[in-house]
RODORO-146629 format. One line per 5 residues: number of its first residue (from 1); their letters; for each residue y, x, z of N, C-alpha, C. Coordinates in nm, 4 decimals, always signed. Atoms other than C-alpha are relative to their C-alpha. Example, Ala and Ser with C-alpha at 12.3 -4.5 7.8 and 13.67 -1.06 7.14 Angstrom:
BEGIN
1> AS> -0.1190 +0.0890 +0.0000 -0.4500 +1.2300 +0.7800 +0.1200 +0.0900 +0.0000; -0.1190 -0.0820 -0.0060 -0.1060 +1.3670 +0.7140 +0.1090 -0.0770 +0.0730
END
This chain:
BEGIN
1> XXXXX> +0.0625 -0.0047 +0.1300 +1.1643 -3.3605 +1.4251 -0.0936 +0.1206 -0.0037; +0.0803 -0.1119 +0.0003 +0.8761 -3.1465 +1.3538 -0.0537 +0.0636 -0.1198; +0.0288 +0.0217 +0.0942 +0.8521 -2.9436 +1.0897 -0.1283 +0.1058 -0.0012; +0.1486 -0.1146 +0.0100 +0.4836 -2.7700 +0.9288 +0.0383 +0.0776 -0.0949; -0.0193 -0.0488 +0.1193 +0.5290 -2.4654 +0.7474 -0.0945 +0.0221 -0.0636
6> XXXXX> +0.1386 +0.0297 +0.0832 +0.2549 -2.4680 +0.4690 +0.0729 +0.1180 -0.1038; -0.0430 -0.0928 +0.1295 +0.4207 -2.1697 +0.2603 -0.0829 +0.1024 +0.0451; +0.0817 -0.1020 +0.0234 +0.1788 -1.9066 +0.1500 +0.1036 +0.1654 +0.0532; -0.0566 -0.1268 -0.0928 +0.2858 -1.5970 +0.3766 -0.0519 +0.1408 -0.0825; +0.0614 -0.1050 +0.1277 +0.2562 -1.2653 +0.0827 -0.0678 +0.1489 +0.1166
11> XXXXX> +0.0712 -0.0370 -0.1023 +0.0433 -1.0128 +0.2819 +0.0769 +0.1707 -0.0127; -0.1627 -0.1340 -0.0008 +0.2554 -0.6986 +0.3654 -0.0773 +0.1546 -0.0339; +0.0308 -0.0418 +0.1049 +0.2119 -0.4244 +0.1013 +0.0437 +0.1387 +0.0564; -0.0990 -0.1218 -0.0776 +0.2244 -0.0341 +0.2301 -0.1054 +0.0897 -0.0909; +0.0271 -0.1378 +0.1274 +0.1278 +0.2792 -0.0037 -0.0529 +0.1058 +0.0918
16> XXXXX> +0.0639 -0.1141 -0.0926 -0.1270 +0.5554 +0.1188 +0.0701 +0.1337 -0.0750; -0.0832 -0.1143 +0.0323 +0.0823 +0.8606 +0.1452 -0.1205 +0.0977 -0.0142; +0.1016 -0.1039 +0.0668 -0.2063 +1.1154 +0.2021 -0.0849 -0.0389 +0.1410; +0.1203 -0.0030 -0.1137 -0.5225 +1.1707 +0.4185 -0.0112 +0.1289 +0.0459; +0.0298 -0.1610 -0.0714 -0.5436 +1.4400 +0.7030 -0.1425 -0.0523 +0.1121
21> XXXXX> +0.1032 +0.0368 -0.0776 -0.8867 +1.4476 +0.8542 -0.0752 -0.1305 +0.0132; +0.0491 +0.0969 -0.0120 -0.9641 +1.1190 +0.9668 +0.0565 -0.1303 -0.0262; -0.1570 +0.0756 -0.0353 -0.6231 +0.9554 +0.9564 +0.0350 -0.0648 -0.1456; -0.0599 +0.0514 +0.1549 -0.4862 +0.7427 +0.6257 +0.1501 -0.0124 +0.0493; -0.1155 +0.0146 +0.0089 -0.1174 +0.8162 +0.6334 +0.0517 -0.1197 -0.0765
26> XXXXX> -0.0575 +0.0940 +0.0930 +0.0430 +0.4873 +0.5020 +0.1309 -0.0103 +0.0299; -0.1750 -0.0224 -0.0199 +0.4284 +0.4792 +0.4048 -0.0049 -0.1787 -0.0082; -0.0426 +0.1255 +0.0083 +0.5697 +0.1029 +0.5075 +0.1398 -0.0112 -0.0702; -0.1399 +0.0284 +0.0595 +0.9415 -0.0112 +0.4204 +0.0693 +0.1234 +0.0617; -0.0865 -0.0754 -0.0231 +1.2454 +0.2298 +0.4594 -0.0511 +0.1260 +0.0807
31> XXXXX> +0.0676 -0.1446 -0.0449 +1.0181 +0.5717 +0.5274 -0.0671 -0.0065 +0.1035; +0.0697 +0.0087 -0.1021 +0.8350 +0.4463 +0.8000 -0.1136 +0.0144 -0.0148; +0.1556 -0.0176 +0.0490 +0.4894 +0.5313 +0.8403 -0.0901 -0.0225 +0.1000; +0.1015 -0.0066 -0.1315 +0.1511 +0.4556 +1.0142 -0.1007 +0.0687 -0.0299; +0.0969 -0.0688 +0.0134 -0.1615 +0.5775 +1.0451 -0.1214 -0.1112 -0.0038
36> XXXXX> +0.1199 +0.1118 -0.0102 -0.5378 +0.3765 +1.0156 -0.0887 +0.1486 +0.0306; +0.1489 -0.0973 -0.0193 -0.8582 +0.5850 +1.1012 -0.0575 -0.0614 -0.1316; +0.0119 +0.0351 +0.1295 -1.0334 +0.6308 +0.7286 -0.1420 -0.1024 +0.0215; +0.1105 +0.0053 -0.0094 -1.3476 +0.4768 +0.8841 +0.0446 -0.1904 +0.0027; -0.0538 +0.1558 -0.0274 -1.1504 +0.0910 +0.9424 +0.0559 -0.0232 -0.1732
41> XXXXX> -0.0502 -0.0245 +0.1557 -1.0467 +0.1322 +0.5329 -0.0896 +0.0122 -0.0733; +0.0879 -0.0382 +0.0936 -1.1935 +0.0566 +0.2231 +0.0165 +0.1670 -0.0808; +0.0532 -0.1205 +0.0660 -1.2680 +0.3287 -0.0536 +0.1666 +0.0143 -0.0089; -0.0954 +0.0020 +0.0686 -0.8788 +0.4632 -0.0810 +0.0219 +0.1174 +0.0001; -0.0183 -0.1053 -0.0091 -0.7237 +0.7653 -0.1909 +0.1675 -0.0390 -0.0193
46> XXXXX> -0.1572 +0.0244 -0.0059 -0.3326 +0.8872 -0.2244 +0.0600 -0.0685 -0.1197; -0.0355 +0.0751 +0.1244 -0.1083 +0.6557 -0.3963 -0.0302 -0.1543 -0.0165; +0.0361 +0.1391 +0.0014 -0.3119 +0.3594 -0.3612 +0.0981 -0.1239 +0.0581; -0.1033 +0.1454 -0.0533 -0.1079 +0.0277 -0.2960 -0.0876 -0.0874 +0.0731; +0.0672 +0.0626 -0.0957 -0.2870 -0.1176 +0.0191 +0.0757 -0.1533 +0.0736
51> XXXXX> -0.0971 +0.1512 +0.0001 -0.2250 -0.5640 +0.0897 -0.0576 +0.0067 +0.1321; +0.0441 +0.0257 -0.1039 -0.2960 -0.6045 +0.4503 +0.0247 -0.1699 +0.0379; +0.0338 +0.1619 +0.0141 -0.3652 -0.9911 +0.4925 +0.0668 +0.0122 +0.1603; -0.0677 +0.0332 -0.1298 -0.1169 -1.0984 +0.8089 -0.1370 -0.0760 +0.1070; +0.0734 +0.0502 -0.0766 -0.3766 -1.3403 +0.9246 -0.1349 +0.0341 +0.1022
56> XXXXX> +0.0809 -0.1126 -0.0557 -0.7194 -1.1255 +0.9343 +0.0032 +0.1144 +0.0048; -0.0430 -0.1396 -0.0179 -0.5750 -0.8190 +0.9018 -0.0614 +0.1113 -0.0874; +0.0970 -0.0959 +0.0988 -0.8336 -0.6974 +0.6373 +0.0748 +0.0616 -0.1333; -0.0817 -0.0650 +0.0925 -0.6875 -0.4585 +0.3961 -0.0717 -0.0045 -0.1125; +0.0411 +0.0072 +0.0625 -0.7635 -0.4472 +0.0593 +0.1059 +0.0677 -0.0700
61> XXXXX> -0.0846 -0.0839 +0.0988 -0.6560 -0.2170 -0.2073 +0.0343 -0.0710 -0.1571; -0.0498 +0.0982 +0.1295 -0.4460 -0.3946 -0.5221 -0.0142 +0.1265 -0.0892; +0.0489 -0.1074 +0.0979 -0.5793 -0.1733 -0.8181 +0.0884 -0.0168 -0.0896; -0.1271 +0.0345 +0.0575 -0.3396 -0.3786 -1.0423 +0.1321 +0.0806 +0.0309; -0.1398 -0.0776 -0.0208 -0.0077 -0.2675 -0.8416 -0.0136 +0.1296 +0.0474
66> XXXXX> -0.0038 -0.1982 -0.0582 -0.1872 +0.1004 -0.7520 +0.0415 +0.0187 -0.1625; -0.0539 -0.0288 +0.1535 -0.1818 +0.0889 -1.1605 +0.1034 +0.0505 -0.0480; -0.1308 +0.0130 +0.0376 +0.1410 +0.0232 -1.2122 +0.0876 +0.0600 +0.0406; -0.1088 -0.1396 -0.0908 +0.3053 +0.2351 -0.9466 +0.0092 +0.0880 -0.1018; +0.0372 -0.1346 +0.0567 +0.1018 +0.5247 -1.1068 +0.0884 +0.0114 -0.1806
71> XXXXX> -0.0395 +0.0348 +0.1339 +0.2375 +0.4292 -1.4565 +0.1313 +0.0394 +0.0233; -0.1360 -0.0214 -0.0031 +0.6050 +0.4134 -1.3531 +0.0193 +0.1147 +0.0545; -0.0504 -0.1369 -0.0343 +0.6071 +0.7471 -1.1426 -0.0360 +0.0828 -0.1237; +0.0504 -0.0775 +0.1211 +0.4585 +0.8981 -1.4804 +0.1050 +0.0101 -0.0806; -0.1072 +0.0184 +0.0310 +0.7336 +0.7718 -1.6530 +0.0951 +0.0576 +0.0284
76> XXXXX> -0.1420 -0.0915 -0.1017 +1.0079 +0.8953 -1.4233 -0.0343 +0.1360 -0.0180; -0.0085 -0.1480 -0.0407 +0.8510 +1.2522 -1.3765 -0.0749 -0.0022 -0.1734; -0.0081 -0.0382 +0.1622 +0.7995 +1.2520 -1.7888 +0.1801 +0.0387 -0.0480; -0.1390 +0.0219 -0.0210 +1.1633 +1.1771 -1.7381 +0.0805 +0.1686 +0.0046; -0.0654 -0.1029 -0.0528 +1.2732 +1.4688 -1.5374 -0.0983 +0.1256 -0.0800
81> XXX> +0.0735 -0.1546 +0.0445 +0.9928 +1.7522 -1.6600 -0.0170 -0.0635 -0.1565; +0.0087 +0.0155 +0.1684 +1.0698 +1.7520 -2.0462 -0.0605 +0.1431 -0.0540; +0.0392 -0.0547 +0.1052 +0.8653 +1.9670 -2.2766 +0.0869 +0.0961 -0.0315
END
């Protein structure tokens, strides 16, 4: 039997920790991290929530879920540093 998988594959989602020199530090799952050269990368700075497309590999920065990160760590560290 042969089966086709036709399910939309979600494109794997990794957070730019910071930039040294040339290098885009990006944090993946469970503290792991890589590196990109900033010159293979669109416009990003730290924080940004970067979708790397499995198929072509072209990254693209989700402005939506960089948003929303930024929103909830605001939250949290409103949290902890009170007035």
């Amino acid at each position: 039997m042969l089966f086709i998988f036709s399910e939309y594959v979600k494109p794997m989602e990794v957070i730019v920790d910071r930039i040294e020199n040339n290098l885009v530090v990006v944090e993946l799952d469970k503290g792991r991290v890589m590196t990109y050269r900033i010159d293979k990368l669109p416009s990003v700075k730290e924080g940004d929530v970067l979708e790397i497309d499995s198929d072509t590999k072209e990254v693209f920065v989700n402005k939506k879920k960089t948003k929303q990160r930024k929103k909830k760590i605001k939250k949290l560290m409103d949290k902890v540093f009170v007035d």
